[in-house]
Backbone atoms as SQL, in Angstrom:
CREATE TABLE atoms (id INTEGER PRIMARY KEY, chain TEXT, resi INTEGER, resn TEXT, atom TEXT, x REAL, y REAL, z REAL);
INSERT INTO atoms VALUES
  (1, 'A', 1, 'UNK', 'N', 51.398, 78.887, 227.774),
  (2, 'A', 1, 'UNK', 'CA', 50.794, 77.593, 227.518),
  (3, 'A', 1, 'UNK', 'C', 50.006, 77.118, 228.732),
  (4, 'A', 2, 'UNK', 'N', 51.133, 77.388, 230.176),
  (5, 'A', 2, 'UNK', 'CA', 49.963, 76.904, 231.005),
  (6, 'A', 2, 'UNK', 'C', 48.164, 77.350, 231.322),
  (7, 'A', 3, 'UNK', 'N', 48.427, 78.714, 231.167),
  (8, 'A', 3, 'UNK', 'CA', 47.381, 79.608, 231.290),
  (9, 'A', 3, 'UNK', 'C', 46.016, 79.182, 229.873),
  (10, 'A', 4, 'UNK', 'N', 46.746, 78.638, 228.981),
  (11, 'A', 4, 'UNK', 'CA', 45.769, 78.447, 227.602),
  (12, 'A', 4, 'UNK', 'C', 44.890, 76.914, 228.653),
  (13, 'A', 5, 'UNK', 'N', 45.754, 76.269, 229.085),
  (14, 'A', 5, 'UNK', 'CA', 45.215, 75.064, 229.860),
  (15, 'A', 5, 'UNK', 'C', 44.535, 74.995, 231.250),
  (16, 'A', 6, 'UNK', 'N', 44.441, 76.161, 231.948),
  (17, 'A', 6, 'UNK', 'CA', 43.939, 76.481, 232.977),
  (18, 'A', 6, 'UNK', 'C', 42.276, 77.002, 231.796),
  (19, 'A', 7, 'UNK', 'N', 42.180, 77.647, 230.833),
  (20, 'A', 7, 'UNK', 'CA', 41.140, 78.405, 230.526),
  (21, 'A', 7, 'UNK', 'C', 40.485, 77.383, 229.553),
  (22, 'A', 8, 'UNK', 'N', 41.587, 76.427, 229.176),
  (23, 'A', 8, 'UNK', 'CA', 40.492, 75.202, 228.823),
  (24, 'A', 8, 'UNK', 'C', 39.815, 74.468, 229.517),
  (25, 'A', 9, 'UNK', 'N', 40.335, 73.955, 230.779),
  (26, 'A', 9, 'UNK', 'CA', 39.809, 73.641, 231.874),
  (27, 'A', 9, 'UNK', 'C', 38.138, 74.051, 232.302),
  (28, 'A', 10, 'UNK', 'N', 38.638, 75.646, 232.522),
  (29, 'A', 10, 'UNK', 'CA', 37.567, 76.480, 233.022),
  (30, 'A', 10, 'UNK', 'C', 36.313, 75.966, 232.205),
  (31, 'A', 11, 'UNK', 'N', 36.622, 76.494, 231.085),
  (32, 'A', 11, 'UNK', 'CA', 35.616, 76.114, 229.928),
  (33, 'A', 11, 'UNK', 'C', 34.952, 74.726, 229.676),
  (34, 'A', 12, 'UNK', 'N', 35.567, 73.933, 229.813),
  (35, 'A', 12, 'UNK', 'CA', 34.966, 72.621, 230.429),
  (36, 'A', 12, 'UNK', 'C', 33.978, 72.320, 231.357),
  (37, 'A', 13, 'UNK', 'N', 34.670, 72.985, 232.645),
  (38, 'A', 13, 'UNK', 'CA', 34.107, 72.983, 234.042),
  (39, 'A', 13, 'UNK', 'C', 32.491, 73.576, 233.755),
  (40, 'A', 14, 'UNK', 'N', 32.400, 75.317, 233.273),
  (41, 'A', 14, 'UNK', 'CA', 31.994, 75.719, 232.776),
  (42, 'A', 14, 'UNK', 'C', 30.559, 74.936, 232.112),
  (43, 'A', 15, 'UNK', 'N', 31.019, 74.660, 230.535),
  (44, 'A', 15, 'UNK', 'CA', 30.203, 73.888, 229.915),
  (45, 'A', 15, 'UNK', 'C', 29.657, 72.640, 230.842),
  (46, 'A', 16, 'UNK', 'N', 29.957, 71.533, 231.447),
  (47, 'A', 16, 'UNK', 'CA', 29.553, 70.542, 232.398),
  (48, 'A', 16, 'UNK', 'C', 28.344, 71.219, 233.472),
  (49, 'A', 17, 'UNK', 'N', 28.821, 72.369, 234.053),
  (50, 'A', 17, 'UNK', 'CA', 27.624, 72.904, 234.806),
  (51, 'A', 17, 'UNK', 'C', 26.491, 73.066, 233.928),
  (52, 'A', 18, 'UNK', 'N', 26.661, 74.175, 232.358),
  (53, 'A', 18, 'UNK', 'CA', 25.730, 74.531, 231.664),
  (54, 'A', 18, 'UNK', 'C', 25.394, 72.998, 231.408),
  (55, 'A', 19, 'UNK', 'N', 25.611, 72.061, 231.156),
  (56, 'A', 19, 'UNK', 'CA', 24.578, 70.616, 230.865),
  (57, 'A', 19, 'UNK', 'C', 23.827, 70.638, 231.703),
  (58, 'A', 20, 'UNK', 'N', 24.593, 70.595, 232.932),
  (59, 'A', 20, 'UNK', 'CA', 23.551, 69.837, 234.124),
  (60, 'A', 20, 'UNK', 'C', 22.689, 70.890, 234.157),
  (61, 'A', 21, 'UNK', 'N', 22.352, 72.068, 234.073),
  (62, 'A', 21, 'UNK', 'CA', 21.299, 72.808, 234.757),
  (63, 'A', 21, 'UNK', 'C', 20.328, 72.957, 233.726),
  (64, 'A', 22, 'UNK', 'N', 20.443, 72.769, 232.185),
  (65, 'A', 22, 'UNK', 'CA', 19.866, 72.220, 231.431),
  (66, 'A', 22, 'UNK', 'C', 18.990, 70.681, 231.235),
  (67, 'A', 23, 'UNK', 'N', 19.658, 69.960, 231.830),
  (68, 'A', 23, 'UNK', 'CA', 19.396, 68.090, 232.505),
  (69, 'A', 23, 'UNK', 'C', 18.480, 68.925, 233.325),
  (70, 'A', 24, 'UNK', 'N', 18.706, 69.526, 234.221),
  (71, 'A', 24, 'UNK', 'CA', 17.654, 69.862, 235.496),
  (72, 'A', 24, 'UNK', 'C', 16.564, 70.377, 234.838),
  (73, 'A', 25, 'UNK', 'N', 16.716, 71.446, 234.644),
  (74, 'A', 25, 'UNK', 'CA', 15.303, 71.958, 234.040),
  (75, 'A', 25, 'UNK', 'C', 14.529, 71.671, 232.760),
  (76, 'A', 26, 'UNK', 'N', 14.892, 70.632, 232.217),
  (77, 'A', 26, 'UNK', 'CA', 14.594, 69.651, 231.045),
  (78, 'A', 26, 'UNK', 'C', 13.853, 68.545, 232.398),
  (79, 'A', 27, 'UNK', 'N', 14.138, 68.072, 233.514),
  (80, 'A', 27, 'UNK', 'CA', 13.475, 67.305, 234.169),
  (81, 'A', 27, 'UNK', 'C', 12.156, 68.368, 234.669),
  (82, 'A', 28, 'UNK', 'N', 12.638, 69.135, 235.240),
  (83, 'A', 28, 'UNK', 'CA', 11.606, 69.916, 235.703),
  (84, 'A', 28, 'UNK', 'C', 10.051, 70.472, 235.016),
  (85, 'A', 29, 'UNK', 'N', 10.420, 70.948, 233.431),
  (86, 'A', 29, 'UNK', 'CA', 9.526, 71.253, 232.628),
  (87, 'A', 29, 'UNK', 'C', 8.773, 70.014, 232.396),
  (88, 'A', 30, 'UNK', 'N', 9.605, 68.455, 232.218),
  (89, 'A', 30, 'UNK', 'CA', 8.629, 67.332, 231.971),
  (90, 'A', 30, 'UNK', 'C', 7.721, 67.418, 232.925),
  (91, 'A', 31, 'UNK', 'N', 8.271, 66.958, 234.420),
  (92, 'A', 31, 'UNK', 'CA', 7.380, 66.805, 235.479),
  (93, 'A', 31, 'UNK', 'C', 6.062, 68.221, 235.540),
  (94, 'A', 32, 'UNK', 'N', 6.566, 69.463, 235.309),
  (95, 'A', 32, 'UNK', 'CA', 5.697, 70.278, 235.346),
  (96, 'A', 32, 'UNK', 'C', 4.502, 69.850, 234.133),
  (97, 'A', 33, 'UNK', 'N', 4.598, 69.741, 232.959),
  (98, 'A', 33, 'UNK', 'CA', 3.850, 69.432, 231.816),
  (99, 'A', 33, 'UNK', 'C', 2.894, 68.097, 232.246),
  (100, 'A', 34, 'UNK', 'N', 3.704, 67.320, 233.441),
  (101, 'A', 34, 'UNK', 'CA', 2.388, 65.878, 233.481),
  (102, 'A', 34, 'UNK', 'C', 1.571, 66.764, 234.626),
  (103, 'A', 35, 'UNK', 'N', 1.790, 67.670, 235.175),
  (104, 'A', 35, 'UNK', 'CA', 0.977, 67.889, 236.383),
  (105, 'A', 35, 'UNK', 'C', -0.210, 69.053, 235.395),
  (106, 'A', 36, 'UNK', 'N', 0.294, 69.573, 234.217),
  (107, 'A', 36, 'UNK', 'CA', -0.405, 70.304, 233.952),
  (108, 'A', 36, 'UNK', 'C', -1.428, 69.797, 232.586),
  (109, 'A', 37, 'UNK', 'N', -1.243, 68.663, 232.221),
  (110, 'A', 37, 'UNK', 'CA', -1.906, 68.148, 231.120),
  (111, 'A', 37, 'UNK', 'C', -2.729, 67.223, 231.831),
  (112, 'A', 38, 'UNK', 'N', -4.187, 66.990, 231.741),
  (113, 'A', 38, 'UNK', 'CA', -5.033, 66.234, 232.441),
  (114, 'A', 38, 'UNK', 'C', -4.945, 64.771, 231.579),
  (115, 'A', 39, 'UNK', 'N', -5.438, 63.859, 232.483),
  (116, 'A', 39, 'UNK', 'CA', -4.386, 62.487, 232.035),
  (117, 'A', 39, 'UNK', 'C', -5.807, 62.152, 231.468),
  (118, 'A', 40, 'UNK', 'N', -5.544, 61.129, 230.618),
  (119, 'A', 40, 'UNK', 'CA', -6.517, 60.395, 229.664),
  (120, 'A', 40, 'UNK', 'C', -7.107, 59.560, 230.367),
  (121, 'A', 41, 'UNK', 'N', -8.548, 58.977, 229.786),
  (122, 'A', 41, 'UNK', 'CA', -9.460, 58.460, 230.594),
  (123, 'A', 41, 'UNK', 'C', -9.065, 57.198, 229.894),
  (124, 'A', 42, 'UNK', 'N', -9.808, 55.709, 230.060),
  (125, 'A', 42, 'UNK', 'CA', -9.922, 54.500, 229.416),
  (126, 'A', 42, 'UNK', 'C', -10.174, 54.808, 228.105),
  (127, 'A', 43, 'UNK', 'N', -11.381, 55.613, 227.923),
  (128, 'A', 43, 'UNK', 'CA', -11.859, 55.633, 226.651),
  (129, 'A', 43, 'UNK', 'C', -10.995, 56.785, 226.118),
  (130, 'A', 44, 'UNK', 'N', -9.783, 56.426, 225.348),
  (131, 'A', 44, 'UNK', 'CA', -8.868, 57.658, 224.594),
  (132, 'A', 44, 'UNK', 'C', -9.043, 58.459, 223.719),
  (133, 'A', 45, 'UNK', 'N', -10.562, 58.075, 222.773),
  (134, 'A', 45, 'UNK', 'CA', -10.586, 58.646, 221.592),
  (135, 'A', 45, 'UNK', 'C', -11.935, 59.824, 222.767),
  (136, 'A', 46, 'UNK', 'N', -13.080, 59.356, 223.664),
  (137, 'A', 46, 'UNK', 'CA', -14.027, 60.430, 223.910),
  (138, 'A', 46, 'UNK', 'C', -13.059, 61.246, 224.750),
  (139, 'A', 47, 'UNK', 'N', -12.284, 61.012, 225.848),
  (140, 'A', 47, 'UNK', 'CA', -11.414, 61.877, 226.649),
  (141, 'A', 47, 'UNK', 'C', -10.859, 62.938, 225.206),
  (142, 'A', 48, 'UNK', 'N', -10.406, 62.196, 224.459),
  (143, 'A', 48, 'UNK', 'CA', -9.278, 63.079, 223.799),
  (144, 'A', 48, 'UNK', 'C', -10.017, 64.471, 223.231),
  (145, 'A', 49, 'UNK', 'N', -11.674, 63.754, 222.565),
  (146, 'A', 49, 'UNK', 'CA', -12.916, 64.463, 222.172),
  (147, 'A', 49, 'UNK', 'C', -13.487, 65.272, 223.048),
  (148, 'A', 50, 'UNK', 'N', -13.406, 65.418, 224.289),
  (149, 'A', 50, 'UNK', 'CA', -13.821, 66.166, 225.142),
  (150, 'A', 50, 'UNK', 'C', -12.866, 67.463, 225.352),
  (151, 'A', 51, 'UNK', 'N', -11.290, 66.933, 225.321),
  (152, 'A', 51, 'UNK', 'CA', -10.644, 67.966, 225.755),
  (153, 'A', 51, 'UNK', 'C', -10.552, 68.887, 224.586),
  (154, 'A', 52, 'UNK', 'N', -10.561, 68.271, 223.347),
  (155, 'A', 52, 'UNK', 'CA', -10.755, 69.557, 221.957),
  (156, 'A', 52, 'UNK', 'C', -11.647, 70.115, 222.580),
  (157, 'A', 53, 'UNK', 'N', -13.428, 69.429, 222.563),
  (158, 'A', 53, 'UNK', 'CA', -14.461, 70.676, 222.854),
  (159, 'A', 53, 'UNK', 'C', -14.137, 71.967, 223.683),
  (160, 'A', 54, 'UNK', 'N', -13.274, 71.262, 225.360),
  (161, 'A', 54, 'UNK', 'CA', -13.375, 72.377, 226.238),
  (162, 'A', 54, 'UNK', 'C', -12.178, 73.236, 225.540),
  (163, 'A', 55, 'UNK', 'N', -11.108, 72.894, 225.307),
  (164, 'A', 55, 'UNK', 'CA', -10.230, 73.965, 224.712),
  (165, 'A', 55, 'UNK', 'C', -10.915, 75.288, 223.746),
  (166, 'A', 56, 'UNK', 'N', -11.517, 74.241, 222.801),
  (167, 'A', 56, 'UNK', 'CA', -12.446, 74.512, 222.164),
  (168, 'A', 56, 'UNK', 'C', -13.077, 76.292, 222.348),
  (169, 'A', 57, 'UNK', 'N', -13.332, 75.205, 223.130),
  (170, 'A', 57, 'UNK', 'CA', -14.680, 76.906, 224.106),
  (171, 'A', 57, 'UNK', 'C', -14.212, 77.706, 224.460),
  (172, 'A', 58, 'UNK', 'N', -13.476, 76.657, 225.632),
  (173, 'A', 58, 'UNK', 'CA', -12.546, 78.268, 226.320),
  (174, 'A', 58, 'UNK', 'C', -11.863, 79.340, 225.082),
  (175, 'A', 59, 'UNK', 'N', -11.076, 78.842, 224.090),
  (176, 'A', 59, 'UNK', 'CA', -10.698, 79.624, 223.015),
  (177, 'A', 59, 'UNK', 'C', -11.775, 80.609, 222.409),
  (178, 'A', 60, 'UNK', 'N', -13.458, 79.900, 222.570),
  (179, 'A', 60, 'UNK', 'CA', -14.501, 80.541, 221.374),
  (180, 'A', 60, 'UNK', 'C', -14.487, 82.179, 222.388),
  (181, 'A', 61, 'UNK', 'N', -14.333, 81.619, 223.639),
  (182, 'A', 61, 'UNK', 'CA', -15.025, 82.257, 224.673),
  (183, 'A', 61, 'UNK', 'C', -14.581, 83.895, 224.771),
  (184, 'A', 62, 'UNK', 'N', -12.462, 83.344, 224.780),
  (185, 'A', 62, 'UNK', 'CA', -11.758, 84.436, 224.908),
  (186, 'A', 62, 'UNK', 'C', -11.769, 85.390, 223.933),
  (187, 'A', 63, 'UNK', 'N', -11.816, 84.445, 222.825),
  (188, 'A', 63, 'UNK', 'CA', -12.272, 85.696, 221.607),
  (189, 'A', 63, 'UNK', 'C', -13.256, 86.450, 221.347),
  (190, 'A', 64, 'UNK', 'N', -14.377, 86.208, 222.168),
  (191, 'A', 64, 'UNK', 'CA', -15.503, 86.808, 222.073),
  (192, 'A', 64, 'UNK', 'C', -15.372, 87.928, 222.871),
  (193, 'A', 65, 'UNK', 'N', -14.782, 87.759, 224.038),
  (194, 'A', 65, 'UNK', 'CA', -14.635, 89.003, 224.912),
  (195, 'A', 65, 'UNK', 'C', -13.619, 89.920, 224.556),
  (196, 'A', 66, 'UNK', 'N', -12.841, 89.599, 223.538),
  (197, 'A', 66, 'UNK', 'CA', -12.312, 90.661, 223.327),
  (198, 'A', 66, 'UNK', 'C', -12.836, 91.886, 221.724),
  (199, 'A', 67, 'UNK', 'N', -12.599, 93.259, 222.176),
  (200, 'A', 67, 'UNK', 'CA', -13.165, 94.147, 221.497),
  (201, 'A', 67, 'UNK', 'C', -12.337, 94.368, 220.530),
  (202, 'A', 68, 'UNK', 'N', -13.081, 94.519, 219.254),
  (203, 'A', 68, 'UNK', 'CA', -12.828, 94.983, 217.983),
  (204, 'A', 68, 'UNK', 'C', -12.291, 96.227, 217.828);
């Protein structure tokens, strides 16, 4: 019995780390995603219209260079 309660323990302990390092890198990916998404201008609807076009392109672009 004691030993079933030492390995529940563990498993606890265990699981509590697996949160936090999940919490961590759930912070980390946000902060990474604002540094990597270019922030909106005043005008939300032409910013937003601009960034389709360039995606846009860059997408027309990559497909073009690649061979059939």
């Amino acid at each position: 019995m004691e030993s079933n309660l030492l390995t529940d323990a563990g498993a606890d302990e265990m699981n509590q780390d697996f949160s936090e390092y999940v919490a961590n890198l759930q912070l980390h990916m946000t902060l990474q995603a604002r540094n990597l998404v270019p922030t909106l201008k005043q005008t939300v609807v032409d910013s937003r219209q601009q960034l389709l076009h360039q995606t846009q392109a860059n997408f027309e672009k990559l497909v073009s260079r690649q061979g059939l």
